[in-house]
N, C-alpha and C positions, 0 to 999 in steps of 0.2 A: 426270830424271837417273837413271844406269842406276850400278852400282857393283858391281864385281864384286870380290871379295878373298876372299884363299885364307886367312885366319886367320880362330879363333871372335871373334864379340865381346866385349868386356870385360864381360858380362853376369855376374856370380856370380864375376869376379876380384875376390876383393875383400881386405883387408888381413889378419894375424892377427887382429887386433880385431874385427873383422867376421865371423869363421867361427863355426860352429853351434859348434862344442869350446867356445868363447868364451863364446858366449852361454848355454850350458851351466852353464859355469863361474861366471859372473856370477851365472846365477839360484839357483844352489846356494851362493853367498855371502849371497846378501840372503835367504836361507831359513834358514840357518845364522844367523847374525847376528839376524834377527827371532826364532828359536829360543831362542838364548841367552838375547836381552833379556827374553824373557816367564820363562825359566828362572830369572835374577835376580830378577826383578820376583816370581815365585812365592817363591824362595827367601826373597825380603827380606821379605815378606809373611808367609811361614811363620812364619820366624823370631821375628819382630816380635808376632805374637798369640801364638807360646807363650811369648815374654818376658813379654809381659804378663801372660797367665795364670799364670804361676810367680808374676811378682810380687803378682798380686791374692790368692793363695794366702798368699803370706807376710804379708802385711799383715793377713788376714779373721784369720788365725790370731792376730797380735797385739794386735787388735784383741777378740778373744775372753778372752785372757790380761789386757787393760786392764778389759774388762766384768765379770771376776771380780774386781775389788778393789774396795774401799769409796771410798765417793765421799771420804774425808779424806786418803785414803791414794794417792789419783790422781796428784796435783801430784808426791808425793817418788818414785813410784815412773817416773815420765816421766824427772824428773833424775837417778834413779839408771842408769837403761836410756841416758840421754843419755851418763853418763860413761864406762857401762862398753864402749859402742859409740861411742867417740869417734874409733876408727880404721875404723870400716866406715859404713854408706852408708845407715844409717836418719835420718831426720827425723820430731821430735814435736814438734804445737801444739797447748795447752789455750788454748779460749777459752770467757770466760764467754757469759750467752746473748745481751748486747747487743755482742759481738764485741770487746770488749777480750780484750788477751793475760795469759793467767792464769801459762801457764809452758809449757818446751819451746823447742826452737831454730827452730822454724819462728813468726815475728812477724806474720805477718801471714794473715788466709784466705784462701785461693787462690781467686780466681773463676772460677764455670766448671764448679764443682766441686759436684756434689747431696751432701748429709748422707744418702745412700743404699746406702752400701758399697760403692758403687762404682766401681771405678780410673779412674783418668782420667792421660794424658799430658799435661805439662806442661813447653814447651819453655822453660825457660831464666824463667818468669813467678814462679815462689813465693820471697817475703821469707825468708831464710834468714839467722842469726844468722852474722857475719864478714864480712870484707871481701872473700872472693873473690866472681867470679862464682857466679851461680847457675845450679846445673845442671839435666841432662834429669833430672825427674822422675816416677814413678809415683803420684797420690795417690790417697789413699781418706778419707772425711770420715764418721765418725756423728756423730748427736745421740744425747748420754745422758739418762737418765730424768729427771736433775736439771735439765737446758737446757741444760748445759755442750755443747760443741761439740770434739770430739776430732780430731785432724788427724793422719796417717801416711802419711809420703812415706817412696818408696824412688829412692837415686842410679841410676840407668841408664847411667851413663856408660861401665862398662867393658865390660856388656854391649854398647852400641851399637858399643864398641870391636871387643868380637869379632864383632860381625857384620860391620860394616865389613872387617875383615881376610879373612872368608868370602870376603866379595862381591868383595873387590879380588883373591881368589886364581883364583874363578874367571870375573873379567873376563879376567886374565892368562891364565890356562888356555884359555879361549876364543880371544882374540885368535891364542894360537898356534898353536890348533889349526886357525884361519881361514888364517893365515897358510901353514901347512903346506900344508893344504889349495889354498890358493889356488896355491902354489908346484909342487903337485904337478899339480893341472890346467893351468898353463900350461905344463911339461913334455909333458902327455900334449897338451894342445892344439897344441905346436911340432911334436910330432912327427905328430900327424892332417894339421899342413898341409903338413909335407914329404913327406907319400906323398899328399892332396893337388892338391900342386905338380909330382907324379910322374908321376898321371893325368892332371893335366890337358895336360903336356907331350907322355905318349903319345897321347890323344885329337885333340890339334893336329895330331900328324902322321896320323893314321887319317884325321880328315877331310880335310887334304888329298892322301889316295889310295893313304897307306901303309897296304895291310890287313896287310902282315906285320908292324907293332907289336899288343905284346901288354898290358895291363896289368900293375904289376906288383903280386903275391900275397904273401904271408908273412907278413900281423897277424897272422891267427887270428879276423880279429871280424867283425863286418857288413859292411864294404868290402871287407877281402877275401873272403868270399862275392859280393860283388856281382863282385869284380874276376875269379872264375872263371865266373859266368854271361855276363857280358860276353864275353870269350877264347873261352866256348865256341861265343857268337853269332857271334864276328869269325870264327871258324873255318870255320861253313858259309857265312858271303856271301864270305868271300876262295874258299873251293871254286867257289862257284857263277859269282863274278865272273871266276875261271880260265877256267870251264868256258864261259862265253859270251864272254869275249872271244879263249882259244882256238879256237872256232868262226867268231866273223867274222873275227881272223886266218887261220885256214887255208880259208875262204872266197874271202879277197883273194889271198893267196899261189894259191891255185889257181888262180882265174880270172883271175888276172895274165898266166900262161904263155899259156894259149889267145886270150887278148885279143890279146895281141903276134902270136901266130901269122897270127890272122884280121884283124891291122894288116897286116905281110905278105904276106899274101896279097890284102889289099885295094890294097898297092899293086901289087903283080906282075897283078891284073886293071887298073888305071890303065895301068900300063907297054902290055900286049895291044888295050887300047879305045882309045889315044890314035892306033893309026892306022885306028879306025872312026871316020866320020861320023857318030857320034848322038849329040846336044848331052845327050839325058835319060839317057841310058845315062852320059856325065860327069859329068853330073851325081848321079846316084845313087850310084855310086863316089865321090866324094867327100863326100856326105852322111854314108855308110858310116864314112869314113874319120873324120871329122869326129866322128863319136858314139862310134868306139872310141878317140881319143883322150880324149875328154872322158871316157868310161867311165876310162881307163887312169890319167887324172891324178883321178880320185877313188878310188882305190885306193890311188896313192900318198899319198895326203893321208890316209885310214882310217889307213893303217901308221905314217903317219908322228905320226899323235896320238896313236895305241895306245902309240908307240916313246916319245914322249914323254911320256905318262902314266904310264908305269912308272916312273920316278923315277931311273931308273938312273946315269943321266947327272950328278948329281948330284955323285959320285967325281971328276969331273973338271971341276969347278966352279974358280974365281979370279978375280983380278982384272980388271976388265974397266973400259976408260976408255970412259965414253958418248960424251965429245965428240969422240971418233976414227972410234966406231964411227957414230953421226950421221950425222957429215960423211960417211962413207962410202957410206951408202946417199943421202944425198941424190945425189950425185955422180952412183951407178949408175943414178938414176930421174930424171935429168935431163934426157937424153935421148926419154927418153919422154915427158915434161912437154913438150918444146920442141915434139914435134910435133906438138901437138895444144895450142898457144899458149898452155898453162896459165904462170903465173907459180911456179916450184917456187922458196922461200925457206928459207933453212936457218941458225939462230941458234944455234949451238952455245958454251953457255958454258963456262967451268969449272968443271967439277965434283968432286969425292969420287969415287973408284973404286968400285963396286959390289962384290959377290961374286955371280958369276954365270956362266953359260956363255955364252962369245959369240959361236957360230954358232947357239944358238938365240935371243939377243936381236936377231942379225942376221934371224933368219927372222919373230922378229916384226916388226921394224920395218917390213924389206919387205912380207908382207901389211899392214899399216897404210897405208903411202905407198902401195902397189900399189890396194887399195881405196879410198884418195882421189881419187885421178888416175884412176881410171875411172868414180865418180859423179861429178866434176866436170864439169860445161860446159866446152867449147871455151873455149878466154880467158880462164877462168876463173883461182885461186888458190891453192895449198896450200902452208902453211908449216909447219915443222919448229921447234919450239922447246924448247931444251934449259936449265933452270935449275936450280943449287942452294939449295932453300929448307930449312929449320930442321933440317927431319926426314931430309931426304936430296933427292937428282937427284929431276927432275918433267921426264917431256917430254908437248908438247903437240903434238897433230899435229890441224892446223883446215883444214877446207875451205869453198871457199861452194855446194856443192853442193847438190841436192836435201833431204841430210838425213835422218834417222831417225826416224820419227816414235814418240811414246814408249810408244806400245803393242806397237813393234817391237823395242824393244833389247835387253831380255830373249832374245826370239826367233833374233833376226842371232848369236847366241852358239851356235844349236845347231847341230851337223849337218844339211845339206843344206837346210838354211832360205834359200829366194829369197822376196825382196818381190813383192809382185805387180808395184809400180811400175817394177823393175829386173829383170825375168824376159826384156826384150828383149838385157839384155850377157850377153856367155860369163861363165862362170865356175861351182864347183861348190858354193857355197855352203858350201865347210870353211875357207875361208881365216879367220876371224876364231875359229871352232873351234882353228884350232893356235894363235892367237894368246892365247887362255881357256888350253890346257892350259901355254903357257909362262909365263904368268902366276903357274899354279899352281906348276908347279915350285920360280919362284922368291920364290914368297911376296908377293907386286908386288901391287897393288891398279891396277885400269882403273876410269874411268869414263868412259861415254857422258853428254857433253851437247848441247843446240841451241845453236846459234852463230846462227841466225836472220838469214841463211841460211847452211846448212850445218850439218856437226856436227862436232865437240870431244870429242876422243878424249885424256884424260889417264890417263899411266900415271904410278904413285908407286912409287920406285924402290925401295922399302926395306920391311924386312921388318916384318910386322904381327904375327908372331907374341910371345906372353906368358909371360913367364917365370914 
């Protein structure tokens, strides 16, 4: 199967979610945000060992201040330090050395904990004198010279407070600066895919044959740098594609006039020899005659794809009813069908009006019907069928001819392209050329397939282009 379509593929259309701005944006969120969390996770860490260390400082210290008093004088001075910090967030337990409680508000030894002066956290675990909960604590535990066993916890409660307030100010600082962020690159991202949405719109029509679109310029950033190298590439091949197809136009245009001429004059020697008797000398005048037409109607056919590859026609584009225009050409090539006993059928539904021109959808039709009913066999078949399916009008035009074989169809599209198989019928090998360039015009999608036997020439009526 052959498929010819004048728009890009949906390759690289793909949604705002899906553009590089996007994906940009995504990975600069989940970089931010893994940022932060290590930033937290550092700060709470920080925080968390110089709390400690402050508290093991205050403890070693009171602990120093305990060490200088006499071992009788331990017990009153615990309860006097208990009363007079009865509003702040010290805890003391004396125990004797088989761990009964001597005095202080801490009842019981915390486990867990070495008689080494060393602090230790303690979540929510040490017997503390009252009925509240017990809270986070910092302890530190010596052994005195007597066995006694000395106990000093510090409350952590408000401290965890303020770090927690820390940490929750810059979760929130975070979040909004994600947030921002985030808000701000889907900004810059909508507006990457409206200019985008811009090239790609210009580039649709460049490839189908408009070189005078230009991209459009005015970020300031890497696209538009790209968008004036591009413009200035489209610049020299619209020159150059000027410059050579004003050549074979004024090629054709030149050698049109003399052609005609030496038509003319080929028949004014037919007119002078038809009252000689020499069958070869008729005959070579008419061979003559025969090559400059064929010359003269592949000229017209050059101009007339050059005329319609220019686009021009476009301005004068509308509505156009297929099953009128159809039935029309079935009609005109009917006659030609009968005399040479083909069967010509013509199914023209109703359909949706296209936007299109319709003397050139009439010139394709007819090279279609015209190139069926000439590779057809005598008696053979061709039918015209016209449907409205989901996307738009489908017409199929089926013969049971000979057929295209698939290493051909590509080919049969270009200028002056004859089959070896088909080199014995007239014709100059552009007819399915003008029928490619009105294709393009209107944005239409053709495919060649096998009908076995025969071939199945479907055109899809509707435009393929992507917004």
């Amino acid at each position: 199967m052959t498929e010819i379509s004048t728009s890009t593929p949906p390759v690289g259309v793909r949604g705002r979610w899906h553009s590089a701005t996007f994906r940009l944006l995504t990975t600069y969120a989940v970089v931010f945000s893994c940022s932060v969390a290590l930033l937290l996770s550092y700060i709470g860490w920080t925080v968390t060992a110089e709390m400690e260390r402050e508290t093991d400082v205050v403890m070693d210290w009171q602990l120093i201040y305990f060490d200088s008093l006499p071992d009788s004088e331990l017990n009153n001075a615990i309860y006097r330090r208990i009363e007079r910090e009865r509003m702040h967030s010290n805890y003391y337990g004396l125990f004797a050395p088989d761990g009964s409680h001597l005095a202080g508000d801490v009842l019981a030894m915390p486990s867990g904990v070495r008689a080494d002066r060393t602090g230790v956290t303690l979540q929510h675990s040490m017997q503390i004198e009252g009925s509240g909960p017990s809270p986070v604590v910092r302890a530190m535990v010596e052994r005195r010279k007597d066995g006694k066993t000395l106990v000093i916890a510090r409350d952590l409660t408000h401290i965890l407070h303020i770090r927690k307030t820390i940490i929750n100010a810059l979760v929130a600082g975070g979040i909004l600066c994600l947030a921002s962020g985030v808000a701000g690159g889907l900004a810059l991202s909508m507006r990457q895919m409206r200019r985008a949405k811009e090239i790609r719109r210009v580039t649709q029509r460049i490839a189908q044959g408009d070189l005078g679109q230009r991209l459009p310029v005015g970020g300031r950033d890497e696209l538009d740098m790209l968008a004036h190298l591009v413009n200035r590439m489209l610049d020299d091949v619209e020159r150059l594609m000027n410059e050579v197809k004003g050549a074979c136009d004024g090629i054709a245009h030149d050698l049109r006039t003399p052609l005609a001429h030496v038509r003319t004059l080929l028949s004014h020697i037919a007119e002078r020899t038809s009252r000689v008797d020499d069958a070869a000398i008729h005959d070579l005048v008419e061979r003559a005659r025969t090559e400059t037409d064929a010359l003269l109607d592949r000229f017209r056919a050059m101009l007339r794809i050059s005329e319609i590859g220019t686009l021009q026609r476009r301005g004068g584009f509308g509505e156009v009813e297929l099953a009128a225009l159809v039935r029309e050409v079935g009609e005109l090539y009917e006659p030609l069908a009968e005399t040479r006993a083909i069967n010509l059928t013509v199914n023209a539904g109703g359909t949706e009006p296209v936007h299109g021109d319709r003397a050139l959808l009439f010139e394709m039709l007819s090279n279609l019907i015209d190139n069926a009913i000439k590779f057809t066999h005598d008696g053979g078949s061709v039918s015209i069928t016209l449907a409205q399916t989901t996307a738009g009008p489908r017409i199929d035009i089926v013969d049971n001819g000979a057929g295209i074989p698939a290493e051909e169809r590509e080919a049969v599209l270009q200028r002056f392209y004859r089959s070896e198989r088909t080199s014995h019928l007239t014709g100059s090998g552009l007819g399915l050329s003008i029928v490619s360039a009105v294709i393009r015009v209107h944005d239409f999608t053709m495919r060649i397939d096998d009908e076995k036997p025969g071939t199945r020439v479907t055109i899809e009526c509707w435009s393929r282009t992507l917004a």
